[in-house]
mmCIF file of the N, C-alpha and C atoms, coordinates in Angstrom:
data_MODEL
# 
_entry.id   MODEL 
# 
loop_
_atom_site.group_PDB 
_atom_site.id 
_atom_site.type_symbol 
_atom_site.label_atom_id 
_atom_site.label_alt_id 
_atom_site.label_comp_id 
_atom_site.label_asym_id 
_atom_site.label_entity_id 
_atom_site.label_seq_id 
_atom_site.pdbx_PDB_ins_code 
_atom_site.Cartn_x 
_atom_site.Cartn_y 
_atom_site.Cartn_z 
_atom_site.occupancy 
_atom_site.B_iso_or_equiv 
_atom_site.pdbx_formal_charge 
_atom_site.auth_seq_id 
_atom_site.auth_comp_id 
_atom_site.auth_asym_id 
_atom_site.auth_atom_id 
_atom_site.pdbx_PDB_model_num 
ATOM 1   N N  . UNK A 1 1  ? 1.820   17.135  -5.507  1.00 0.00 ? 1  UNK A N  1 
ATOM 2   C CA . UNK A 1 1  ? 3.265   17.119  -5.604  1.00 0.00 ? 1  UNK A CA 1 
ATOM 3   C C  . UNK A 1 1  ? 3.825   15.998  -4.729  1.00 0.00 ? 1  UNK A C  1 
ATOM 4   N N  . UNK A 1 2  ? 4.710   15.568  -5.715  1.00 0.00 ? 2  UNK A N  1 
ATOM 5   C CA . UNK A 1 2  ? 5.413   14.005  -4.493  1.00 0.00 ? 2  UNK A CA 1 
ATOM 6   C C  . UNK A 1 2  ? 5.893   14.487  -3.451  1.00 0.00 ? 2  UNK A C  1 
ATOM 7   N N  . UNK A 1 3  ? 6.171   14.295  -2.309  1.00 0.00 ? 3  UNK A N  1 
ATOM 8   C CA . UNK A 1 3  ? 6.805   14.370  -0.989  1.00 0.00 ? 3  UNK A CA 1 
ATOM 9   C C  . UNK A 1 3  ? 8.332   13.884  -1.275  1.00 0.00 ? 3  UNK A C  1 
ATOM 10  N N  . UNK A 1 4  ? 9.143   14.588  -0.790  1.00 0.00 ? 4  UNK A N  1 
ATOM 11  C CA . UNK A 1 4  ? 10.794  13.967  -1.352  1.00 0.00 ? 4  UNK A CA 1 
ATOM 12  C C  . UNK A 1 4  ? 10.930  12.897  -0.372  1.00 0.00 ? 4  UNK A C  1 
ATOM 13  N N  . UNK A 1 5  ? 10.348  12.640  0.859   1.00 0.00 ? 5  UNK A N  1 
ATOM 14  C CA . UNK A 1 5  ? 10.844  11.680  2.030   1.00 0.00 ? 5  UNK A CA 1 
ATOM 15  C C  . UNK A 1 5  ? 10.146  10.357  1.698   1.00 0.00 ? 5  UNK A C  1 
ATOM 16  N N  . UNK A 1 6  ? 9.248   10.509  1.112   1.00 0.00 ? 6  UNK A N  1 
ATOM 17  C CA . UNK A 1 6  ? 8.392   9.289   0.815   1.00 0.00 ? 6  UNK A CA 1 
ATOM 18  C C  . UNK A 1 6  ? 9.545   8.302   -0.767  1.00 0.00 ? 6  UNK A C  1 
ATOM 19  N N  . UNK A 1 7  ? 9.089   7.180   -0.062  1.00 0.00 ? 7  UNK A N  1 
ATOM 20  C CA . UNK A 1 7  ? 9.920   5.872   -0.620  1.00 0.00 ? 7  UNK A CA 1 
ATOM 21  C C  . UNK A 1 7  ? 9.167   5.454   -2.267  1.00 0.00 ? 7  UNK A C  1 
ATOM 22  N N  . UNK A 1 8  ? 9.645   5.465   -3.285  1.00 0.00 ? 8  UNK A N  1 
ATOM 23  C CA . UNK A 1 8  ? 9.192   4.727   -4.528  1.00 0.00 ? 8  UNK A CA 1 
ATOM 24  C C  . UNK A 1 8  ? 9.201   3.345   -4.648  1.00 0.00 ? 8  UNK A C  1 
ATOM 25  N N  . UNK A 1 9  ? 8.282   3.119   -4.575  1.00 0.00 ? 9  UNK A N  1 
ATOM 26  C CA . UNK A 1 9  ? 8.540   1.066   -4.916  1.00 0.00 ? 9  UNK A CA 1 
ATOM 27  C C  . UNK A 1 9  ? 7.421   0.985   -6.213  1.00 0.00 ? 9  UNK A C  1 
ATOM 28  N N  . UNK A 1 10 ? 8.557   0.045   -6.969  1.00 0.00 ? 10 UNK A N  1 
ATOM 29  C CA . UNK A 1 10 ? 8.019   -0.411  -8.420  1.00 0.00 ? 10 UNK A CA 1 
ATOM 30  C C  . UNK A 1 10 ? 7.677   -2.142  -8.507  1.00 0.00 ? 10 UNK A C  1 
ATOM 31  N N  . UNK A 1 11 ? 6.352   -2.535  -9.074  1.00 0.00 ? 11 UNK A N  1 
ATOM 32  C CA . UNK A 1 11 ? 6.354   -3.850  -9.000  1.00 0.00 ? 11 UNK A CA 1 
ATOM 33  C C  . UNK A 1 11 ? 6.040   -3.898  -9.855  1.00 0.00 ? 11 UNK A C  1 
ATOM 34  N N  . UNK A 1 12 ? 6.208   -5.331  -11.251 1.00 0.00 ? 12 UNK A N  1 
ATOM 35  C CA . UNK A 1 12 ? 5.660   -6.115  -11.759 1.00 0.00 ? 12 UNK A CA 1 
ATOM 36  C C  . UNK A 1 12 ? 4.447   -6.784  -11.598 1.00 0.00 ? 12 UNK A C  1 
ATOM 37  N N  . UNK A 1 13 ? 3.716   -6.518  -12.658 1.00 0.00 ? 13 UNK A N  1 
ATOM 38  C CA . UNK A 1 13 ? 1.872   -6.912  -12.156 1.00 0.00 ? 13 UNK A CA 1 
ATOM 39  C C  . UNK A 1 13 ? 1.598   -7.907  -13.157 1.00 0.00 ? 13 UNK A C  1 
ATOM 40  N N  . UNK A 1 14 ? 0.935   -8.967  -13.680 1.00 0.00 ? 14 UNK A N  1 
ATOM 41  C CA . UNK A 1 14 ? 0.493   -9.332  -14.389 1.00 0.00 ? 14 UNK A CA 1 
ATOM 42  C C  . UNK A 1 14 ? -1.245  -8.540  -14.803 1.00 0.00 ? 14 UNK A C  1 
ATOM 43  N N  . UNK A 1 15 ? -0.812  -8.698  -15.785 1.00 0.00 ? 15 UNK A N  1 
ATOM 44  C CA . UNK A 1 15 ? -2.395  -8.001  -16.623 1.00 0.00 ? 15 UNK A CA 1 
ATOM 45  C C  . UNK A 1 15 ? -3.677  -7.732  -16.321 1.00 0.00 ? 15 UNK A C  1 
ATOM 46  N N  . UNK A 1 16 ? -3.736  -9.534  -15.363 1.00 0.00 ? 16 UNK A N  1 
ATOM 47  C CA . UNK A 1 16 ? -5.327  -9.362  -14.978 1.00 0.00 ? 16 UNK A CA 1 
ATOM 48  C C  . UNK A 1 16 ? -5.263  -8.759  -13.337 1.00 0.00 ? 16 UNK A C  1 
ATOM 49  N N  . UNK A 1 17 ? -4.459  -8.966  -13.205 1.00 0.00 ? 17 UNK A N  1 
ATOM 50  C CA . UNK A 1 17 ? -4.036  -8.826  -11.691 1.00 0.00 ? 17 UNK A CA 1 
ATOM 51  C C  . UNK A 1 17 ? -4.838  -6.963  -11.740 1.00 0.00 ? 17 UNK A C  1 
ATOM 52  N N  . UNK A 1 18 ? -3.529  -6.292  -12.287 1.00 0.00 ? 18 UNK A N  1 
ATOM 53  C CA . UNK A 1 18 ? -3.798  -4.887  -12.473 1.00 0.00 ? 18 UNK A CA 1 
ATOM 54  C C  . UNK A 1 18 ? -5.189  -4.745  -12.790 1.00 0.00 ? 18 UNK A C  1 
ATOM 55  N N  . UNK A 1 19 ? -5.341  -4.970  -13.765 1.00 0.00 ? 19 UNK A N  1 
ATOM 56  C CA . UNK A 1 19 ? -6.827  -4.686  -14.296 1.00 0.00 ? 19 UNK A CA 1 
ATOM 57  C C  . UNK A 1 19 ? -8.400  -4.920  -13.369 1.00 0.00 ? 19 UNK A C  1 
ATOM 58  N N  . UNK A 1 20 ? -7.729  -6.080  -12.648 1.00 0.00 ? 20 UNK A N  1 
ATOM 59  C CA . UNK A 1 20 ? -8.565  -6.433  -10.976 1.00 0.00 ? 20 UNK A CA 1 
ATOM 60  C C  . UNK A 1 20 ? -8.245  -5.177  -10.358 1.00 0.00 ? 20 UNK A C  1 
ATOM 61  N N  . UNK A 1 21 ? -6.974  -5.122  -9.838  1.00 0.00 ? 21 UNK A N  1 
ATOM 62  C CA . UNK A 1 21 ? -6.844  -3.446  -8.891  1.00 0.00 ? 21 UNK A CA 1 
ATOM 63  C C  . UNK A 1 21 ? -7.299  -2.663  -9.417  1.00 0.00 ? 21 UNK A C  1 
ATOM 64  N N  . UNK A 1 22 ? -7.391  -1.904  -10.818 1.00 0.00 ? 22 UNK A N  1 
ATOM 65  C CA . UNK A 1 22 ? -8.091  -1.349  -11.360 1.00 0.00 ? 22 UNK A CA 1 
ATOM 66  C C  . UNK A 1 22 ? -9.696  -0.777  -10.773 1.00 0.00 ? 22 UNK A C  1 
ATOM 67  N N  . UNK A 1 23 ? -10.205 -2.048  -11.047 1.00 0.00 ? 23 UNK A N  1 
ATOM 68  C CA . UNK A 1 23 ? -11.461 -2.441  -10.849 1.00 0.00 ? 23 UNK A CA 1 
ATOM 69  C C  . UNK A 1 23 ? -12.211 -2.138  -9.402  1.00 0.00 ? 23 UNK A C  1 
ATOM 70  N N  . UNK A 1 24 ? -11.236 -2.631  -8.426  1.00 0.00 ? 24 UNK A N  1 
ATOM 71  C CA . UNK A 1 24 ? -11.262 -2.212  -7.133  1.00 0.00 ? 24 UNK A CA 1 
ATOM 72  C C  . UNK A 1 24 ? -11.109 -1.163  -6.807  1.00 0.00 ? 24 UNK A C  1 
ATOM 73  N N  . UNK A 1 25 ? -10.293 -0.660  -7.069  1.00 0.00 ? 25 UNK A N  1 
ATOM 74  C CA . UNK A 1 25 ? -9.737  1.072   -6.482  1.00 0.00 ? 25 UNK A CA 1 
ATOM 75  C C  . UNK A 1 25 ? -11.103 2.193   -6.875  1.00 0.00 ? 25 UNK A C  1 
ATOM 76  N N  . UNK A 1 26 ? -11.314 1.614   -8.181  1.00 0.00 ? 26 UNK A N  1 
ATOM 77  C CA . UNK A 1 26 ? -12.698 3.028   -9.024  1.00 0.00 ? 26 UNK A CA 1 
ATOM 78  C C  . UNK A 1 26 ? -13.588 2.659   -8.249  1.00 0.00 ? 26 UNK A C  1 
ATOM 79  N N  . UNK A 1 27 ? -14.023 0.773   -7.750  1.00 0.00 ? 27 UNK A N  1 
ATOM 80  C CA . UNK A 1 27 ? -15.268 0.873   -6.691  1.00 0.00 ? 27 UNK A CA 1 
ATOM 81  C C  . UNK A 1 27 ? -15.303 1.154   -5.485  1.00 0.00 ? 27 UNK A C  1 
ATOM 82  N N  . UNK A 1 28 ? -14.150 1.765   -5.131  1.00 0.00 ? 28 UNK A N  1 
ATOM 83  C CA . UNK A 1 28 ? -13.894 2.361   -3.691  1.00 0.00 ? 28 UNK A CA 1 
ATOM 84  C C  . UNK A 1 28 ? -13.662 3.608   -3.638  1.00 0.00 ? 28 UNK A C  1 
ATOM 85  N N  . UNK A 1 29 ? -13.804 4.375   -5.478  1.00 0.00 ? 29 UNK A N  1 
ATOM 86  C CA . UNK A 1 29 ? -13.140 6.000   -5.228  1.00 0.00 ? 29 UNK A CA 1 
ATOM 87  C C  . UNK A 1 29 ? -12.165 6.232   -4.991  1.00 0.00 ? 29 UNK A C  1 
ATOM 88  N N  . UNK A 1 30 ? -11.133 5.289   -5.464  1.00 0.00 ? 30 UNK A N  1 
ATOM 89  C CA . UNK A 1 30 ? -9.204  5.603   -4.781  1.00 0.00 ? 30 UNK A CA 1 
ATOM 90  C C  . UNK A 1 30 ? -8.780  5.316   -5.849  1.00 0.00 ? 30 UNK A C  1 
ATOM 91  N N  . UNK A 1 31 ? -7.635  5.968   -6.527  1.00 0.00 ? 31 UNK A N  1 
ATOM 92  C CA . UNK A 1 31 ? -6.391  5.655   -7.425  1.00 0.00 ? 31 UNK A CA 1 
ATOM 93  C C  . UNK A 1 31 ? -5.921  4.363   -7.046  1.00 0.00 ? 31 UNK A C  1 
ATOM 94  N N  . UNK A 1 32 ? -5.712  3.749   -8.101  1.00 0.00 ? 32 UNK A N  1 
ATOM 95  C CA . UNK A 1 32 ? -4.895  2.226   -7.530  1.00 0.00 ? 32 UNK A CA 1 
ATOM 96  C C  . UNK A 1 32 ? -3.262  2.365   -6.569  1.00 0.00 ? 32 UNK A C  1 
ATOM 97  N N  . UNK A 1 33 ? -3.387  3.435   -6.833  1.00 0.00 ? 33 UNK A N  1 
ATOM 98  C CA . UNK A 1 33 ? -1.895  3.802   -5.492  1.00 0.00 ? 33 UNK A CA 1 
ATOM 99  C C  . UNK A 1 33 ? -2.837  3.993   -4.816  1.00 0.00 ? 33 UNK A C  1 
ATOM 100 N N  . UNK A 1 34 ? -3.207  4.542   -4.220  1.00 0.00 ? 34 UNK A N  1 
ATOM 101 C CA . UNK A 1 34 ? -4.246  4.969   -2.610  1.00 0.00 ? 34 UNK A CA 1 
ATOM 102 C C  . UNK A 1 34 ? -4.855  3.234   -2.598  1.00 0.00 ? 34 UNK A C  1 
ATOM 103 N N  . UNK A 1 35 ? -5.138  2.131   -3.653  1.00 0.00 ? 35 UNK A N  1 
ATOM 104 C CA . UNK A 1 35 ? -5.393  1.012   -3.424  1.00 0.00 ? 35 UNK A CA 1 
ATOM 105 C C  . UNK A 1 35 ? -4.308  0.031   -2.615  1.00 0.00 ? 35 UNK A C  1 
ATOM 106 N N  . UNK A 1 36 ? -3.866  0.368   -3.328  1.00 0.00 ? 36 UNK A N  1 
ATOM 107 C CA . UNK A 1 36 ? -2.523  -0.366  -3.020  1.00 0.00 ? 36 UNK A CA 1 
ATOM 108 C C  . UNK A 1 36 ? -1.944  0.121   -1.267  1.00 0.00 ? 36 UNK A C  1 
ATOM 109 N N  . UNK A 1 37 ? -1.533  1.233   -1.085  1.00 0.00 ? 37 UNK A N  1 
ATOM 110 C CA . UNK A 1 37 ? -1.547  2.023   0.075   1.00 0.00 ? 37 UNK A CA 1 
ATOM 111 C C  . UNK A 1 37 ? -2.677  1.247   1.144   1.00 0.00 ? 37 UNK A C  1 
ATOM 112 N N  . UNK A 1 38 ? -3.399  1.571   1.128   1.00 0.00 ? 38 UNK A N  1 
ATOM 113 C CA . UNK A 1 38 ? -4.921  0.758   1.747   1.00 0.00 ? 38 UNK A CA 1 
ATOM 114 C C  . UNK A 1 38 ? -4.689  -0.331  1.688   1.00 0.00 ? 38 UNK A C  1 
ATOM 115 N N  . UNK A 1 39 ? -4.409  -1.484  1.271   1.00 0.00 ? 39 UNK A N  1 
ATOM 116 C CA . UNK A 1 39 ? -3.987  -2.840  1.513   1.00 0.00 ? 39 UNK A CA 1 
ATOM 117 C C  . UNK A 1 39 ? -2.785  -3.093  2.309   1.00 0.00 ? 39 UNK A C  1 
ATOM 118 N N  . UNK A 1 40 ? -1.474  -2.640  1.956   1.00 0.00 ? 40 UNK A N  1 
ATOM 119 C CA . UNK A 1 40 ? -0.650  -2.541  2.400   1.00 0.00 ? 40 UNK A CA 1 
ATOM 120 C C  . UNK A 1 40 ? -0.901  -2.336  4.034   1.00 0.00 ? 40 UNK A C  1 
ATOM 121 N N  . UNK A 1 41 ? -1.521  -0.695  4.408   1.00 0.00 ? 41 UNK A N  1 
ATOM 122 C CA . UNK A 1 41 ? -1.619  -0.499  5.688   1.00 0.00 ? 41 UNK A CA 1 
ATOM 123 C C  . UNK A 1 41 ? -2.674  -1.340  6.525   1.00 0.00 ? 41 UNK A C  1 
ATOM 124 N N  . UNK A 1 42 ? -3.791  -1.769  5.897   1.00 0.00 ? 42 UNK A N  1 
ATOM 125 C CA . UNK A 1 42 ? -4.500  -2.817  6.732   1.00 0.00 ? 42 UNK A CA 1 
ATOM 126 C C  . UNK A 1 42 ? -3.499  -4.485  6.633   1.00 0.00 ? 42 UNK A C  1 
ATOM 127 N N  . UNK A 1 43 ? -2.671  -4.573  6.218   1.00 0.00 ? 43 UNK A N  1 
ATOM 128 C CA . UNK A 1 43 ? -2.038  -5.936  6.528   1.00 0.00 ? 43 UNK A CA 1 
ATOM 129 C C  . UNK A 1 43 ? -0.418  -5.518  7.227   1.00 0.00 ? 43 UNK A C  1 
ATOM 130 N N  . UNK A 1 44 ? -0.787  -4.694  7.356   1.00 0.00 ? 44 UNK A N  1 
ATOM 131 C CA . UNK A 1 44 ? 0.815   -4.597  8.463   1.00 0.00 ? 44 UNK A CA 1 
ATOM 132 C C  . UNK A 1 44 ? -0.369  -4.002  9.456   1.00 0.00 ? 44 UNK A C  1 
ATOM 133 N N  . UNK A 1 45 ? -1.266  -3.454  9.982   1.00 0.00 ? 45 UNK A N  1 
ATOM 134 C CA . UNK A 1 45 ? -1.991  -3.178  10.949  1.00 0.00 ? 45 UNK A CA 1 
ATOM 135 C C  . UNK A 1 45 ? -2.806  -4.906  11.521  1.00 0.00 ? 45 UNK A C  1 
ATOM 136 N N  . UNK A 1 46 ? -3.100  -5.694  10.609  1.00 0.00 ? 46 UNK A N  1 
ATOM 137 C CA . UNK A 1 46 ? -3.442  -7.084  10.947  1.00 0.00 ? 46 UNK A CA 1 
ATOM 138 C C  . UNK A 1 46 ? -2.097  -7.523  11.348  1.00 0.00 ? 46 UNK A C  1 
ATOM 139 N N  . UNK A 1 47 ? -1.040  -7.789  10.879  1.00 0.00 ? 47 UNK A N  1 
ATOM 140 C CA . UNK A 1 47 ? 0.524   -8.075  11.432  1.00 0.00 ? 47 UNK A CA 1 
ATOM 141 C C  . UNK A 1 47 ? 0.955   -7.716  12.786  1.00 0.00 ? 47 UNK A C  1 
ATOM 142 N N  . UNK A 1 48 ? 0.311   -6.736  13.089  1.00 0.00 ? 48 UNK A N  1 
ATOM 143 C CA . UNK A 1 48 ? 0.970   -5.404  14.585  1.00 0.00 ? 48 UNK A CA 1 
ATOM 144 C C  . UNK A 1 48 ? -0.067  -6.238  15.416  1.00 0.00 ? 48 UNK A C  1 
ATOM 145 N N  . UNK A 1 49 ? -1.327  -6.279  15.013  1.00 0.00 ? 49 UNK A N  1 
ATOM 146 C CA . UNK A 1 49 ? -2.086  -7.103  15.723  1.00 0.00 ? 49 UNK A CA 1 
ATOM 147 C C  . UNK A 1 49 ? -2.564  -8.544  16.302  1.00 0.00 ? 49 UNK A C  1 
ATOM 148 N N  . UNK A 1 50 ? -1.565  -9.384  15.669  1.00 0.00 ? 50 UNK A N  1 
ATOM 149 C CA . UNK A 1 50 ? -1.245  -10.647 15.852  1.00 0.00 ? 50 UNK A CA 1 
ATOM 150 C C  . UNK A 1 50 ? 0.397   -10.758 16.234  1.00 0.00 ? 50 UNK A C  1 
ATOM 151 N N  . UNK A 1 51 ? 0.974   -10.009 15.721  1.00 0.00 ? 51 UNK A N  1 
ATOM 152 C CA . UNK A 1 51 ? 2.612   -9.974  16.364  1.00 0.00 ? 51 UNK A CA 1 
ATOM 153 C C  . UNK A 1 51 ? 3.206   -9.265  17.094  1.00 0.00 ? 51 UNK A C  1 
ATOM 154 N N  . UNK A 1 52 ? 2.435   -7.778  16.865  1.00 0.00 ? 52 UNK A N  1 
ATOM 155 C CA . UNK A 1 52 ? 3.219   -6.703  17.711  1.00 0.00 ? 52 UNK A CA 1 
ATOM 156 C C  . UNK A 1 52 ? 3.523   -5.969  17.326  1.00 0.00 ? 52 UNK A C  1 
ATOM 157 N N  . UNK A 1 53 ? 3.354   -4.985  17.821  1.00 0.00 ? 53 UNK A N  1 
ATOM 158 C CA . UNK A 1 53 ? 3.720   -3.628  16.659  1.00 0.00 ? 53 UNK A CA 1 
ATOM 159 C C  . UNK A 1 53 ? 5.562   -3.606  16.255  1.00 0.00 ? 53 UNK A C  1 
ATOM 160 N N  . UNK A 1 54 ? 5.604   -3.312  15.029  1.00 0.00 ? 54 UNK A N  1 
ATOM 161 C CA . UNK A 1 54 ? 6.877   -3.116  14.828  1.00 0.00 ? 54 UNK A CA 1 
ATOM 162 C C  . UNK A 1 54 ? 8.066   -1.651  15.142  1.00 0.00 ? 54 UNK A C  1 
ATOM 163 N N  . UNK A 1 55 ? 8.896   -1.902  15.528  1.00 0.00 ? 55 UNK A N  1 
ATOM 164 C CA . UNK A 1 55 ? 9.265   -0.609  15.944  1.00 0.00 ? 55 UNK A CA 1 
ATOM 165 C C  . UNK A 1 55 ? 9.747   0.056   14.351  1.00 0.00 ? 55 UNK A C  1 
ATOM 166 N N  . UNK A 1 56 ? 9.578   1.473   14.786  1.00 0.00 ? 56 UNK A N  1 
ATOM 167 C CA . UNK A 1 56 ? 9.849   2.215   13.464  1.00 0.00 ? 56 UNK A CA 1 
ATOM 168 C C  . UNK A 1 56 ? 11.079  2.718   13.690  1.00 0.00 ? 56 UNK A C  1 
ATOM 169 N N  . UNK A 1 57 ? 11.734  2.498   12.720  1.00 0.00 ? 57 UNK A N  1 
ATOM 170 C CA . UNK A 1 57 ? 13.604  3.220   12.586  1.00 0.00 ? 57 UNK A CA 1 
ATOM 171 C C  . UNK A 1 57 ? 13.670  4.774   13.232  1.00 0.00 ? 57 UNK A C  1 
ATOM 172 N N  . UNK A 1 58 ? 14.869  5.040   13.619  1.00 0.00 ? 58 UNK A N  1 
ATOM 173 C CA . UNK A 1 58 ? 14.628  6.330   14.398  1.00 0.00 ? 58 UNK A CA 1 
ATOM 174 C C  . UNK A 1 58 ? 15.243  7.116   12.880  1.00 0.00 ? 58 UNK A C  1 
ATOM 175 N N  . UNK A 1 59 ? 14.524  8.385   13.198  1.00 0.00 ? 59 UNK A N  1 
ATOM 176 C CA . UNK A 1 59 ? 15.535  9.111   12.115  1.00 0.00 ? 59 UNK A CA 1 
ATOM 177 C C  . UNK A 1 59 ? 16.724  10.239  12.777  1.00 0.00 ? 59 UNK A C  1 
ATOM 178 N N  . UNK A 1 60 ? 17.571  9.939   12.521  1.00 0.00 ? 60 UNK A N  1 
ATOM 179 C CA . UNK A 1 60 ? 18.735  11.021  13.346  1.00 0.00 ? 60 UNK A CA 1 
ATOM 180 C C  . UNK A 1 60 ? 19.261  11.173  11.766  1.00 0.00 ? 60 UNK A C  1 
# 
């Protein structure tokens, strides 16, 4: 079940592109969202680590 707090982001892929993520995600055992997720968090964790961690928004 989706989480209501969690954010939707939609992108435009070209064909082979996807079909590469595809490809990747089944040889790692992850849905291409959990792929995608996994990239995402290792390049803002490489980012925090060459720049600094970013501060996270407060929630009030």
């Amino acid at each position: 079940m989706r989480n209501k707090e969690n954010k939707h982001l939609g992108i435009e892929i070209e064909p082979e592109l996807h079909y590469k993520l595809h490809y990747i995600s089944k040889y790692y055992g992850r849905s291409a969202n959990g792929e995608i997720l996994f990239l995402i968090r290792q390049a803002i964790k490489e980012f925090e680590k060459e720049e600094g961690e970013i501060p996270a928004p407060n929630k009030d």
